[in-house]
PyMOL Python script that loads the backbone (N, CA, C, O; Angstrom):
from pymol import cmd

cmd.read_pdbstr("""\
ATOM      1  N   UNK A   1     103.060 113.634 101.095  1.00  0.00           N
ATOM      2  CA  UNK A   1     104.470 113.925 101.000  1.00  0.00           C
ATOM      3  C   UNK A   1     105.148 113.617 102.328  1.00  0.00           C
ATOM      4  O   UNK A   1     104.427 113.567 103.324  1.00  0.00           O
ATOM      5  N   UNK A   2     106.361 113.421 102.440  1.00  0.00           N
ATOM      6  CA  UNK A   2     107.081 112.804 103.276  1.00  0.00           C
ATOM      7  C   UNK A   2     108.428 113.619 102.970  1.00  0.00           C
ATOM      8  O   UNK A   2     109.110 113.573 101.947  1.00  0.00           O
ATOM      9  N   UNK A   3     108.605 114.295 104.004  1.00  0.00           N
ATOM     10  CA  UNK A   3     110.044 115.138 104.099  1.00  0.00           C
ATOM     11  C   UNK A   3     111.287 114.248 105.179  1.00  0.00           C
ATOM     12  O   UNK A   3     110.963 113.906 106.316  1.00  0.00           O
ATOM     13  N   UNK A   4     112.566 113.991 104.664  1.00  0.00           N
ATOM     14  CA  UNK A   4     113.398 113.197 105.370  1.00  0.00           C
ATOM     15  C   UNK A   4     114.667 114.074 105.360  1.00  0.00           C
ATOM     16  O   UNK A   4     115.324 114.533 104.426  1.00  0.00           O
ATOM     17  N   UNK A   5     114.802 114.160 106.725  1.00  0.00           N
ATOM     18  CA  UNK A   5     116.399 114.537 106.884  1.00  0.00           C
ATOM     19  C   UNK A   5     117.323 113.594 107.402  1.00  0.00           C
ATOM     20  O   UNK A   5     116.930 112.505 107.822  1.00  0.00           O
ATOM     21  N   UNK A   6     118.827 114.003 107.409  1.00  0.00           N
ATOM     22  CA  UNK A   6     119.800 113.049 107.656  1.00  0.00           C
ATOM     23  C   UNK A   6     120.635 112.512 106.803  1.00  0.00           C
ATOM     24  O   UNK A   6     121.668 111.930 107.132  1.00  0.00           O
ATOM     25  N   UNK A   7     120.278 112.659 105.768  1.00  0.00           N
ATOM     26  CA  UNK A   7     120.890 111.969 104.193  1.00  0.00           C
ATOM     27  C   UNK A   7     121.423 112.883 103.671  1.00  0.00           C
ATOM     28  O   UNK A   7     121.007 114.034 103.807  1.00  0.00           O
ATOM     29  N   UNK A   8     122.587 112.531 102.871  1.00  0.00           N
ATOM     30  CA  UNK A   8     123.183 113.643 102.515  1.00  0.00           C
ATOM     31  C   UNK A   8     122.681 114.005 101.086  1.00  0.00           C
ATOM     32  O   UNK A   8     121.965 113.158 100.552  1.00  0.00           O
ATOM     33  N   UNK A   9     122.995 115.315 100.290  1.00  0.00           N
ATOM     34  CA  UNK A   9     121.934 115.660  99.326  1.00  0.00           C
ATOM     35  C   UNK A   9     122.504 114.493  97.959  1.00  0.00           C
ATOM     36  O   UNK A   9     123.498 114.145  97.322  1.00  0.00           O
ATOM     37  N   UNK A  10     121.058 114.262  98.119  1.00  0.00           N
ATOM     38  CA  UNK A  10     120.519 113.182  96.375  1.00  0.00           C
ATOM     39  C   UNK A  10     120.892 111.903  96.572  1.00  0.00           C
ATOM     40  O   UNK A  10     120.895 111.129  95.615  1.00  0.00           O
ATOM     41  N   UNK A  11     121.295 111.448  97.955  1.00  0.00           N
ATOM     42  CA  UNK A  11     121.411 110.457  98.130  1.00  0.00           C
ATOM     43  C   UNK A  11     120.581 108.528  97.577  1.00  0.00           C
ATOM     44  O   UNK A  11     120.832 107.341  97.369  1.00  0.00           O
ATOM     45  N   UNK A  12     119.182 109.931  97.630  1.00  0.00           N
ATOM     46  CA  UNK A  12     118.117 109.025  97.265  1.00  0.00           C
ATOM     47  C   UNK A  12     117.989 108.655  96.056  1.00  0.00           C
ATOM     48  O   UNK A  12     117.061 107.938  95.681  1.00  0.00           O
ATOM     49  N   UNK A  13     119.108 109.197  95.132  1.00  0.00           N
ATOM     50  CA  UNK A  13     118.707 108.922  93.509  1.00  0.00           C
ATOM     51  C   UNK A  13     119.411 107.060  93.504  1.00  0.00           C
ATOM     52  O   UNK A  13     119.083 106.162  92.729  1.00  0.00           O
ATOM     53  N   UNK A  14     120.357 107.000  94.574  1.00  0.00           N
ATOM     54  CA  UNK A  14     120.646 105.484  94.382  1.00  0.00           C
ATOM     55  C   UNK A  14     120.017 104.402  95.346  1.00  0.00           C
ATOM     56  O   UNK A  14     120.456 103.376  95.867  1.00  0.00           O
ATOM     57  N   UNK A  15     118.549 105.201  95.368  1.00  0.00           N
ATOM     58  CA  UNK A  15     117.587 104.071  96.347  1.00  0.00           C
ATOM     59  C   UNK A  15     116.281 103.565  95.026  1.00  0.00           C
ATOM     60  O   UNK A  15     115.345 102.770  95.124  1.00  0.00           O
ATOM     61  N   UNK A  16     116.571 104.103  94.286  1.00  0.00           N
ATOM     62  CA  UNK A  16     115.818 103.646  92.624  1.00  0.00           C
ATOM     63  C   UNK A  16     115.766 102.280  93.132  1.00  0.00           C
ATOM     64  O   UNK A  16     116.868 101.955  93.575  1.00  0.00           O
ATOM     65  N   UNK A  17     114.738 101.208  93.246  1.00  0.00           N
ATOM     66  CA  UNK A  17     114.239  99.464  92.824  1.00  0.00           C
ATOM     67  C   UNK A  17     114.352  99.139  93.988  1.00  0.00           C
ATOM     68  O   UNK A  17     114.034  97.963  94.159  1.00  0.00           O
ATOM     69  N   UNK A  18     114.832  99.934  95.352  1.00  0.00           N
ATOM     70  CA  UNK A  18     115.179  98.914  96.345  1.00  0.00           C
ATOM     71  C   UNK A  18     113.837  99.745  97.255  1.00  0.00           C
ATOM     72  O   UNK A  18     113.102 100.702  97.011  1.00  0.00           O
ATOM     73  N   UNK A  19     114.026  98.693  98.516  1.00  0.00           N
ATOM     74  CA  UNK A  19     113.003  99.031  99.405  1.00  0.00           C
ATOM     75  C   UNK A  19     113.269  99.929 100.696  1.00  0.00           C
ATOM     76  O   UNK A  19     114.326  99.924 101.328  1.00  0.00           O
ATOM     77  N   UNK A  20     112.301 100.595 100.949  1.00  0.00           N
ATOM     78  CA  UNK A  20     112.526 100.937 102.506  1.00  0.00           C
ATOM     79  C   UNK A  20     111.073 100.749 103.306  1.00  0.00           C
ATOM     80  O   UNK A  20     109.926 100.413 103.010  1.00  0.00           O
ATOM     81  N   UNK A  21     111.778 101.152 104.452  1.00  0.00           N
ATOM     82  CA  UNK A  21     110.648 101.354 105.603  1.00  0.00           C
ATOM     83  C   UNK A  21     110.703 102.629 106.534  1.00  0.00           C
ATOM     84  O   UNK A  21     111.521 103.278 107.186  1.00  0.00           O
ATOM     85  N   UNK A  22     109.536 102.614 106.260  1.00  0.00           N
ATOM     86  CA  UNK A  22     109.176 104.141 107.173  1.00  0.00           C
ATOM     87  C   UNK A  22     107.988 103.828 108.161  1.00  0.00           C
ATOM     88  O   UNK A  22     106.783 103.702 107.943  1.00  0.00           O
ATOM     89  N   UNK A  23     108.969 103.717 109.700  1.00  0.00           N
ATOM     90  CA  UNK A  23     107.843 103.151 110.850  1.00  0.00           C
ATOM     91  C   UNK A  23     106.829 101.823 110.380  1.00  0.00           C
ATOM     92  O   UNK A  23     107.584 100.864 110.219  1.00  0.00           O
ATOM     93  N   UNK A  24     105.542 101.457 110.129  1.00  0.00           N
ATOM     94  CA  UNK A  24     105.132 100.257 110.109  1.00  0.00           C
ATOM     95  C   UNK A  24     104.968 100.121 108.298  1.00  0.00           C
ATOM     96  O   UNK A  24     104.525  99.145 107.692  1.00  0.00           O
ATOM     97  N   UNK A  25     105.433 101.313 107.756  1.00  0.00           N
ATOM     98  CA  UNK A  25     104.948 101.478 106.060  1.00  0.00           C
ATOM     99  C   UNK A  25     106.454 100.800 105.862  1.00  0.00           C
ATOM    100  O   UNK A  25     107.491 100.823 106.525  1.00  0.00           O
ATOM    101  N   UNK A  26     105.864  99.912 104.061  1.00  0.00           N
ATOM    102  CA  UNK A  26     106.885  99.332 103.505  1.00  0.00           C
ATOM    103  C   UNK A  26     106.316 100.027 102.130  1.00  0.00           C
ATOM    104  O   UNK A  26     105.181 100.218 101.695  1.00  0.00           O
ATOM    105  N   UNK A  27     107.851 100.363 101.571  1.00  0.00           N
ATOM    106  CA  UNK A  27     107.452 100.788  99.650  1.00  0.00           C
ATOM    107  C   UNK A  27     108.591 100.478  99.382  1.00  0.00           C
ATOM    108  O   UNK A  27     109.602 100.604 100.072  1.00  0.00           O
ATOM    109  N   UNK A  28     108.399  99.838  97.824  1.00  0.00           N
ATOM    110  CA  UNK A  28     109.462 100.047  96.667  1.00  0.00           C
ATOM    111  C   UNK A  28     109.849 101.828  96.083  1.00  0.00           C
ATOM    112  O   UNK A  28     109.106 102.810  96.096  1.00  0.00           O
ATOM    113  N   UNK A  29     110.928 101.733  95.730  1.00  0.00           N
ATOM    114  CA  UNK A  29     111.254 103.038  95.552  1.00  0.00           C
ATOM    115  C   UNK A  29     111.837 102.693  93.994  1.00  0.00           C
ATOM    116  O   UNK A  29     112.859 102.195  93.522  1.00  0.00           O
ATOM    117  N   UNK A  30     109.779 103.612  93.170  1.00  0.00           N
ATOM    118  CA  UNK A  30     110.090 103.733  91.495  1.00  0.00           C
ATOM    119  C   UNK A  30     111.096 104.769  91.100  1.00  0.00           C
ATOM    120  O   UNK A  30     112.260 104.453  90.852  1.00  0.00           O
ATOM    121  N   UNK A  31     110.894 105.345  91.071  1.00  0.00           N
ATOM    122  CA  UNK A  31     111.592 106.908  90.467  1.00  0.00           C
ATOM    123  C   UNK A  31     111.744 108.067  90.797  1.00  0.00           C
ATOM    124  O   UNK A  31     111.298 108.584  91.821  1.00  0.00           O
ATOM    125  N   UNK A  32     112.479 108.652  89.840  1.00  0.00           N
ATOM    126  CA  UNK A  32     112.765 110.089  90.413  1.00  0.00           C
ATOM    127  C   UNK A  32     111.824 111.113  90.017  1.00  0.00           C
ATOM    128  O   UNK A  32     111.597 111.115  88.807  1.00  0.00           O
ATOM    129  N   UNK A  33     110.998 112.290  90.938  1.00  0.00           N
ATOM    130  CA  UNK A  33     110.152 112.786  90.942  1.00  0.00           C
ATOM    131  C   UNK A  33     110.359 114.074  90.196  1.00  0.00           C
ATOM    132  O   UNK A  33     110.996 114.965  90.757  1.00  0.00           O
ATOM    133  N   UNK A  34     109.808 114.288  88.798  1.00  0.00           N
ATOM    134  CA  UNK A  34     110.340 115.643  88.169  1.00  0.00           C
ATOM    135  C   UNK A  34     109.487 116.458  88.702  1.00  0.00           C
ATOM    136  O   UNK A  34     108.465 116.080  89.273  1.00  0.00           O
ATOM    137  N   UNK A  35     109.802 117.540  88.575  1.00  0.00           N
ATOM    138  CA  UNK A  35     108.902 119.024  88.859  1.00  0.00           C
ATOM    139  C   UNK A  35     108.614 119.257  87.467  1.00  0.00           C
ATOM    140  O   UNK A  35     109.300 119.231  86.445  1.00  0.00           O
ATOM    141  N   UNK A  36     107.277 119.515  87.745  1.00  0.00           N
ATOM    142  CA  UNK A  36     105.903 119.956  86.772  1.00  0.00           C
ATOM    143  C   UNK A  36     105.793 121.760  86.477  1.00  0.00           C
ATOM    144  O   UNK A  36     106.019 122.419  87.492  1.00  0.00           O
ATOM    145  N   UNK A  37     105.574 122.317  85.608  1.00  0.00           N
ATOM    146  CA  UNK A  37     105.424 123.347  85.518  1.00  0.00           C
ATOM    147  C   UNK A  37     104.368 123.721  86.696  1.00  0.00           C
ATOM    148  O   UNK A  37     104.429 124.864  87.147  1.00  0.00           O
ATOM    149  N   UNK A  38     103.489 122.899  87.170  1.00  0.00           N
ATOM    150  CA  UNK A  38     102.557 123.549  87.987  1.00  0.00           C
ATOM    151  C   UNK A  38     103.082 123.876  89.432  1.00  0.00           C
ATOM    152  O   UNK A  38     102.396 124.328  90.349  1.00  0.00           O
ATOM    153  N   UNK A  39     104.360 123.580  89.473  1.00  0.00           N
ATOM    154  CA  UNK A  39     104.677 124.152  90.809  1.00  0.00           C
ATOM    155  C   UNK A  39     104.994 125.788  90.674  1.00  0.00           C
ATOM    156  O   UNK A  39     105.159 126.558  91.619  1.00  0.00           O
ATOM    157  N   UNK A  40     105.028 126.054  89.514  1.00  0.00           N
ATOM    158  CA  UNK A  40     105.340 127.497  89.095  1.00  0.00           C
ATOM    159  C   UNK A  40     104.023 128.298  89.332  1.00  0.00           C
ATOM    160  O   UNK A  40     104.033 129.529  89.354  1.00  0.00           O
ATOM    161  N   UNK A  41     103.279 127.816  89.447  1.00  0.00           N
ATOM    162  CA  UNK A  41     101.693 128.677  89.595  1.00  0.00           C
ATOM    163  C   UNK A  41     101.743 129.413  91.104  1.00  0.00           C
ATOM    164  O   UNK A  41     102.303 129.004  92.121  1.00  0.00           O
ATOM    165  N   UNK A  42     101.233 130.217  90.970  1.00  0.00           N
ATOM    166  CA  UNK A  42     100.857 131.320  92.271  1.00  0.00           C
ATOM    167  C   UNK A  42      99.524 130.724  92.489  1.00  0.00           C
ATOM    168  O   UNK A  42      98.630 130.791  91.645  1.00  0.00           O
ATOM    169  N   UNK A  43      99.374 130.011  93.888  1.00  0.00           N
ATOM    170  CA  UNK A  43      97.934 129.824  94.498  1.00  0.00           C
ATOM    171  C   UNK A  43      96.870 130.984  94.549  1.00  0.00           C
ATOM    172  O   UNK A  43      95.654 130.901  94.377  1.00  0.00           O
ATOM    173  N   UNK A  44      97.539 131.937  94.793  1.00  0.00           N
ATOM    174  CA  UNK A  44      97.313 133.114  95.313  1.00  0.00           C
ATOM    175  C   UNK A  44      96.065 134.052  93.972  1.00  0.00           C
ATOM    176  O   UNK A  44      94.891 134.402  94.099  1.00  0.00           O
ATOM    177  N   UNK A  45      96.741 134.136  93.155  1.00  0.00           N
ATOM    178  CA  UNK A  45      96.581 134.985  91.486  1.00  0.00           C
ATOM    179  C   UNK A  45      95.975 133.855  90.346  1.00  0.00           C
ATOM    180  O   UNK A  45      94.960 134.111  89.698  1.00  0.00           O
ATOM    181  N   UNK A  46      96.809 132.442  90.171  1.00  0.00           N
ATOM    182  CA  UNK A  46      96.662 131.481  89.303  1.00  0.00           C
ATOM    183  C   UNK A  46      97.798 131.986  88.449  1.00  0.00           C
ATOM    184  O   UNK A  46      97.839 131.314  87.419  1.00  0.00           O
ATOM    185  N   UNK A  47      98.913 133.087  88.487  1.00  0.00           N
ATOM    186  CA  UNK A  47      99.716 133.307  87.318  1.00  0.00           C
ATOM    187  C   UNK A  47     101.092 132.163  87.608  1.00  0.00           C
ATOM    188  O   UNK A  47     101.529 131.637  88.631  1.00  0.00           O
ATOM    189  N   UNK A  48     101.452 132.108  86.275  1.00  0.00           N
ATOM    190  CA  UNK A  48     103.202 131.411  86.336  1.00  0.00           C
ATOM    191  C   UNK A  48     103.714 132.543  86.644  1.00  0.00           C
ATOM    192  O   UNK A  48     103.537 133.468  85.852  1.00  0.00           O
ATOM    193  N   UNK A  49     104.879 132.896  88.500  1.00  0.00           N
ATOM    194  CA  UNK A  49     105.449 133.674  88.669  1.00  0.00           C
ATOM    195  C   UNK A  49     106.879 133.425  88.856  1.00  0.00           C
ATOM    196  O   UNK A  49     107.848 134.125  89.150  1.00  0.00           O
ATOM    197  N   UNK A  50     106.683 132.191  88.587  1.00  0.00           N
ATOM    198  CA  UNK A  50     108.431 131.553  89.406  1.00  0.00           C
ATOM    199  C   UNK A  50     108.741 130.261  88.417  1.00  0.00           C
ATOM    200  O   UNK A  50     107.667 129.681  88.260  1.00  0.00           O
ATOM    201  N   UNK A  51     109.494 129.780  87.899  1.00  0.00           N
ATOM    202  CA  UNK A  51     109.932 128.999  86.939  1.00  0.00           C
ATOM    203  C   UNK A  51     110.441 127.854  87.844  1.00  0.00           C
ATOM    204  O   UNK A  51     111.462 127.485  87.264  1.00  0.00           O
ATOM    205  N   UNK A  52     110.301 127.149  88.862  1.00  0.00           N
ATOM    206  CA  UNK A  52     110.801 126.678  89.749  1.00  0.00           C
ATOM    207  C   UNK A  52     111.971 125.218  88.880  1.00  0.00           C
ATOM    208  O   UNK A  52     113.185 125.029  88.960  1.00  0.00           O
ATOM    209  N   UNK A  53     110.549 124.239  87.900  1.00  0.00           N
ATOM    210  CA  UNK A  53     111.936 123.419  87.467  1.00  0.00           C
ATOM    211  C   UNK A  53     112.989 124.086  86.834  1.00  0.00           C
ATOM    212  O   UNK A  53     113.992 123.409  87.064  1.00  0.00           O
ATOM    213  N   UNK A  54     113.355 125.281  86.003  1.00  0.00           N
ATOM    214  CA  UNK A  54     114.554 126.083  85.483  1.00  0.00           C
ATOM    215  C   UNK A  54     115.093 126.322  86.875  1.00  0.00           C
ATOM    216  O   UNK A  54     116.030 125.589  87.191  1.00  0.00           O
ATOM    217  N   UNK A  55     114.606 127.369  87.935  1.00  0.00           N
ATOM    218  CA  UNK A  55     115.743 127.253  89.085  1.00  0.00           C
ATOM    219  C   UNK A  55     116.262 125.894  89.761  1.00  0.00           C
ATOM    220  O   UNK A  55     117.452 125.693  89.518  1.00  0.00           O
ATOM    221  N   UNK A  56     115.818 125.188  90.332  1.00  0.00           N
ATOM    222  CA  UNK A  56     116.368 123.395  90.239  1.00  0.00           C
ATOM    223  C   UNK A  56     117.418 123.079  89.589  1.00  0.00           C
ATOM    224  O   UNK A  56     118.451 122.664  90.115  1.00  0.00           O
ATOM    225  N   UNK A  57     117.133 123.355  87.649  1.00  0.00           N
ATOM    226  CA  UNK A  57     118.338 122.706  86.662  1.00  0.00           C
ATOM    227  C   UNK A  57     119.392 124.063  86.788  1.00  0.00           C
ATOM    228  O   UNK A  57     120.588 123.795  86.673  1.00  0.00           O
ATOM    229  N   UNK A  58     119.035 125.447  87.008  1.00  0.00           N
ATOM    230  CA  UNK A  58     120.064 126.534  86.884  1.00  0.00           C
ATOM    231  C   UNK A  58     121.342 126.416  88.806  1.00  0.00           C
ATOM    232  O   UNK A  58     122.378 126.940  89.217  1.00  0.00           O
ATOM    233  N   UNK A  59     120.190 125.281  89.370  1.00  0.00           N
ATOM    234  CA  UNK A  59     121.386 125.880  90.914  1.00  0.00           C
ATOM    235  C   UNK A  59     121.870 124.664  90.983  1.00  0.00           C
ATOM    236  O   UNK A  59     123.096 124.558  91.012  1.00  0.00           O
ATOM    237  N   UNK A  60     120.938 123.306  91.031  1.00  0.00           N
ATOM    238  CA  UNK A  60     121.435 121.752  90.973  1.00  0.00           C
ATOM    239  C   UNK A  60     121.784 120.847  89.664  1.00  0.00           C
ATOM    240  O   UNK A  60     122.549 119.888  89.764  1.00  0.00           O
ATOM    241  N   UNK A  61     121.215 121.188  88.508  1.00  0.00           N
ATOM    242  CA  UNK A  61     121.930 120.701  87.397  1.00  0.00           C
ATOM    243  C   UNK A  61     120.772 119.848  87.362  1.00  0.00           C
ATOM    244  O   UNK A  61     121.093 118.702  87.048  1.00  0.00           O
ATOM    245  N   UNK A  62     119.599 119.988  87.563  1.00  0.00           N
ATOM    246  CA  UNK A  62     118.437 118.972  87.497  1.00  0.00           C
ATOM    247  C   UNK A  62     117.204 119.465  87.840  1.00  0.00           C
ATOM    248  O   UNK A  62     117.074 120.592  88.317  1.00  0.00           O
ATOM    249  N   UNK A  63     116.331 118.756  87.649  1.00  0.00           N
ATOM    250  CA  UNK A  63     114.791 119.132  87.646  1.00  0.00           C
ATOM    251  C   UNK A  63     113.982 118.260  88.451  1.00  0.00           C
ATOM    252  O   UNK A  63     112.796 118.588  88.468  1.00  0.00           O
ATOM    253  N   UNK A  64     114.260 117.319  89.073  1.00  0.00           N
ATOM    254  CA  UNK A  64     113.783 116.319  90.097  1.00  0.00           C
ATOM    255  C   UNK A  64     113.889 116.846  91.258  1.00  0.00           C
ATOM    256  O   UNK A  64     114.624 117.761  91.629  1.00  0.00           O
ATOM    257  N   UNK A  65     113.079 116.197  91.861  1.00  0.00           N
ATOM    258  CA  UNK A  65     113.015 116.761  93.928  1.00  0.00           C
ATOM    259  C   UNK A  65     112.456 115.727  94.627  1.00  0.00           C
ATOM    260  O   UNK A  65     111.740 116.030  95.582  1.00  0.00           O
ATOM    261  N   UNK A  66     112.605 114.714  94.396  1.00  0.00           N
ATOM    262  CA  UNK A  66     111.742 113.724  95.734  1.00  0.00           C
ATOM    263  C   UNK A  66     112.139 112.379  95.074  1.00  0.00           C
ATOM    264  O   UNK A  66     113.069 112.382  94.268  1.00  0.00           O
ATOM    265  N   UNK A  67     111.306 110.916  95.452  1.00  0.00           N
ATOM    266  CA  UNK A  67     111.071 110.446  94.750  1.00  0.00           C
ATOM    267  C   UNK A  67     109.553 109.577  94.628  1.00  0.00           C
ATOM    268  O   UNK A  67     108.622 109.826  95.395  1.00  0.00           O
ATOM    269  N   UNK A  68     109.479 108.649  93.670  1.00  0.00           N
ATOM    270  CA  UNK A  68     107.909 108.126  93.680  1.00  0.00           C
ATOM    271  C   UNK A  68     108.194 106.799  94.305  1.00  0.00           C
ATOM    272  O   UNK A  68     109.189 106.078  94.367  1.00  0.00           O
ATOM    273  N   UNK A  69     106.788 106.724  94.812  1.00  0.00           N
ATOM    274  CA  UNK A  69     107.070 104.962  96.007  1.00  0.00           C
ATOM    275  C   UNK A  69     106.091 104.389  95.572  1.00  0.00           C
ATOM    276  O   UNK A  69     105.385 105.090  94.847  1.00  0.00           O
ATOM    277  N   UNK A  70     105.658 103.036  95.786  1.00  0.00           N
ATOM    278  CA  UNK A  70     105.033 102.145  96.014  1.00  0.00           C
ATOM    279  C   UNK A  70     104.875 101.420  96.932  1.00  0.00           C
ATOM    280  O   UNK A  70     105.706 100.682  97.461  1.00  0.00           O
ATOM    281  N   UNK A  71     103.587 101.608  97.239  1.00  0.00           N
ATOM    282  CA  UNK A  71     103.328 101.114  99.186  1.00  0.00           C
ATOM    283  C   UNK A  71     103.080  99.483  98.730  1.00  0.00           C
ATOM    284  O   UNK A  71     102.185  98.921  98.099  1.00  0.00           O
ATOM    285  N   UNK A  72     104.450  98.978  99.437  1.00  0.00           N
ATOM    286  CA  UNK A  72     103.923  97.260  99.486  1.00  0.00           C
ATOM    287  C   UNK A  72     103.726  96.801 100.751  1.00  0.00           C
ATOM    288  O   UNK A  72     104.032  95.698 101.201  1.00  0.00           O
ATOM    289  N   UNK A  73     103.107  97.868 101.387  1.00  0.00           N
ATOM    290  CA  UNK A  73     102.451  97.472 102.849  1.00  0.00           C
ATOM    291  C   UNK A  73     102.339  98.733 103.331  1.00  0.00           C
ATOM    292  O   UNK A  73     103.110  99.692 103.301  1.00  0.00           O
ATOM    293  N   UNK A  74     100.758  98.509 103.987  1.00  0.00           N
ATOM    294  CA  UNK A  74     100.221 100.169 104.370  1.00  0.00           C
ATOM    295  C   UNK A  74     100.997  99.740 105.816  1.00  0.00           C
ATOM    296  O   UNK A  74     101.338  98.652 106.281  1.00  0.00           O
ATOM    297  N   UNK A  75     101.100 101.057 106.265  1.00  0.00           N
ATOM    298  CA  UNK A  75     101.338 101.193 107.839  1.00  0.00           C
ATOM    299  C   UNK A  75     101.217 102.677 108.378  1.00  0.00           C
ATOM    300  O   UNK A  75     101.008 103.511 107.497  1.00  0.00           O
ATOM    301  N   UNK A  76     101.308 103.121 109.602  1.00  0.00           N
ATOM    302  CA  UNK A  76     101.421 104.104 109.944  1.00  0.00           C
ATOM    303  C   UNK A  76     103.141 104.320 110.170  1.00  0.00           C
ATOM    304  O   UNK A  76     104.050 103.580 110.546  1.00  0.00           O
ATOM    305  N   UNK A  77     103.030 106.019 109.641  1.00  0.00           N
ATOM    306  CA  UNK A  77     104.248 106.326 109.859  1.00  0.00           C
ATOM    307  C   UNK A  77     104.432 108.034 111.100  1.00  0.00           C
ATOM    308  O   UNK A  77     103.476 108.809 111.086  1.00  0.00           O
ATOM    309  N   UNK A  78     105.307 108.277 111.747  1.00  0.00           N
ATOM    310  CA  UNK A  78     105.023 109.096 113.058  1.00  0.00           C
ATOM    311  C   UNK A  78     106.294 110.267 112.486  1.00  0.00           C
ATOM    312  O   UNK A  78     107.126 109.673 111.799  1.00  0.00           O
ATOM    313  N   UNK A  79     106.478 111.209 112.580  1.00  0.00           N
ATOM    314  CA  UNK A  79     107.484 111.937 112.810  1.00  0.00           C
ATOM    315  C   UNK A  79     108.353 111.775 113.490  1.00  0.00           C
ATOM    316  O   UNK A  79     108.065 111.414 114.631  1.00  0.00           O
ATOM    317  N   UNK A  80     109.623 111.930 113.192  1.00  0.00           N
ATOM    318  CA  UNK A  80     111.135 110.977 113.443  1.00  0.00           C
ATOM    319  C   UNK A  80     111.005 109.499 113.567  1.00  0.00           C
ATOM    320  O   UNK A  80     111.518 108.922 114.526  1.00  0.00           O
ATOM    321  N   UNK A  81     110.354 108.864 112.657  1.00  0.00           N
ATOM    322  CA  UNK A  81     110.625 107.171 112.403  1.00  0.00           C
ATOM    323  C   UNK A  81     111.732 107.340 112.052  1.00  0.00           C
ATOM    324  O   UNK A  81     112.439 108.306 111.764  1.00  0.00           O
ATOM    325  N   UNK A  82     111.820 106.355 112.099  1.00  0.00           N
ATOM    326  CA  UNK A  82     113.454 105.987 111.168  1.00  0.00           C
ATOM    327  C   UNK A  82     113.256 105.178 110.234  1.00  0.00           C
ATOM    328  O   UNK A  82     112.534 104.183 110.292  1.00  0.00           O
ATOM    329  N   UNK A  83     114.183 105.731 108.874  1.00  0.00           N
ATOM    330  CA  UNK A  83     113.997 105.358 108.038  1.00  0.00           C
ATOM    331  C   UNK A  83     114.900 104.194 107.275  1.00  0.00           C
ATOM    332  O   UNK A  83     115.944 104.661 106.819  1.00  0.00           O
ATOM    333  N   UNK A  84     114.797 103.412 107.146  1.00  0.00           N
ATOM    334  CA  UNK A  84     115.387 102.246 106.838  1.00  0.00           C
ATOM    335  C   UNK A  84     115.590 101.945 105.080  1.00  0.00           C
ATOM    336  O   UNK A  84     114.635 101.726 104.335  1.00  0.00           O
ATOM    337  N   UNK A  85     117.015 101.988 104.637  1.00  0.00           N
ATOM    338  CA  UNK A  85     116.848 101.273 103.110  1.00  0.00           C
ATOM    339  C   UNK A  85     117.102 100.106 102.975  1.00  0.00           C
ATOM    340  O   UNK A  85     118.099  99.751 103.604  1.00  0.00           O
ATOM    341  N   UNK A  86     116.464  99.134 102.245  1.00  0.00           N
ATOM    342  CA  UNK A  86     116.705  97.562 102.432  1.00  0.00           C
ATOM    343  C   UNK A  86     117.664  97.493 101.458  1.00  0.00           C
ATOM    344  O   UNK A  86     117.149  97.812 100.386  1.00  0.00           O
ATOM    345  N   UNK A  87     119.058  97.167 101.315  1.00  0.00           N
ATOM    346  CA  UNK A  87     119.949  96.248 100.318  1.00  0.00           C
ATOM    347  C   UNK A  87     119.083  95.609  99.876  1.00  0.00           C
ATOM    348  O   UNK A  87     119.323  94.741  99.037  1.00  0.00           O
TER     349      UNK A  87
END
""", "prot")
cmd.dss("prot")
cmd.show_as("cartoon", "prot")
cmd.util.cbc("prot")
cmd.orient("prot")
């Protein structure tokens, strides 16, 4: 996982087909990443305690949180690269 700040929120839903770069890594950017019921699980117990995709669609109007990539070139990436979207 890869956490990015600087963007303003959901910005990334209109980086769908295009490319970026992160430090020497290159990916296509597939889709938008839904939340799975299994984020609702307690590590802790194994119980469903938290409904997390319902809070998502009840505060943002949606159930996605990230998105999915495709590495079209491995590279290393460092904390505060900069992140680049290719037109």
């Amino acid at each position: 996982n890869i956490y990015l700040r600087g963007f303003p929120p959901w910005e990334e839903d209109g980086w769908i087909g295009r490319s970026i770069r992160l430090g020497d890594l290159r990916a296509r950017v597939l889709e938008k990443t839904v939340r799975c019921p299994a984020t609702s699980v307690n590590p802790t117990n194994d119980e469903r305690d938290v409904d997390l995709p319902g809070v998502l669609r009840e505060h943002f109007g949606r159930n996605t949180l990230g998105l999915y990539l495709s590495v079209s070139r491995a590279g290393t990436t460092r904390q505060n690269d900069l992140v680049v979207v290719e037109r």
